[in-house]
C-alpha positions in Angstrom: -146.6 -36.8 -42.4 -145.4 -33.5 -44.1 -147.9 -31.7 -46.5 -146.7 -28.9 -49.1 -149.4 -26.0 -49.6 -148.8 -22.6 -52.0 -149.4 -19.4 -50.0 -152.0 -17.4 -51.2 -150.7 -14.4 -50.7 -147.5 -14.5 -52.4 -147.2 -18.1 -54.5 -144.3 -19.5 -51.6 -144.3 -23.3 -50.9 -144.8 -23.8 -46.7 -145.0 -27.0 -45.3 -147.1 -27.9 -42.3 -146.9 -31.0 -40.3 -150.1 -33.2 -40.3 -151.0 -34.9 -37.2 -152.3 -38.8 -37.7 -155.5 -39.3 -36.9 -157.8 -42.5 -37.0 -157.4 -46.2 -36.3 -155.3 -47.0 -39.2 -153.0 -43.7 -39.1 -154.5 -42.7 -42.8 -155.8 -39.7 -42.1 -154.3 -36.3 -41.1 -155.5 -33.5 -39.7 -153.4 -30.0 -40.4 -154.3 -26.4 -38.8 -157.4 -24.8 -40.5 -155.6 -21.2 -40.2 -151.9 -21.3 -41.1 -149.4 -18.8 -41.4 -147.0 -18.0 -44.2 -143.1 -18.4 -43.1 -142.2 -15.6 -45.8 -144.7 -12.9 -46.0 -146.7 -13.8 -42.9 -150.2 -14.0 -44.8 -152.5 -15.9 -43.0 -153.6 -19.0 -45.2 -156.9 -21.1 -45.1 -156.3 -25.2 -45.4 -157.7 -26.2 -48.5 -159.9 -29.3 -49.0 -157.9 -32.9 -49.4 -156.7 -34.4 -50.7 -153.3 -33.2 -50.0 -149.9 -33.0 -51.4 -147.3 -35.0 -49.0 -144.6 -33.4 -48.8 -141.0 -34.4 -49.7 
């Protein structure tokens, strides 16, 4: 499943892939470090719950 996060650096939209995890497939786990794909700014994952991408 596809999550939407807002850089911090300059407000862009990126979305980053999160990988199933669990027995059921109901949780997710995404990098803790990601990069921006517009200005490069390295990002921190915030807490969940998450926005699913669309």
């Amino acid at each position: 499943m596809n999550f939407e996060f807002v850089c911090g650096w300059c407000g862009e939209e990126n979305v980053l892939y999160g990988e199933p995890t669990g027995w059921w497939r109901e949780l997710y786990r995404v990098p803790d470090v990601w990069d921006c794909w517009l200005c490069d700014g390295a990002n921190t994952t915030p807490d969940g719950p998450w926005t699913p991408a669309d």
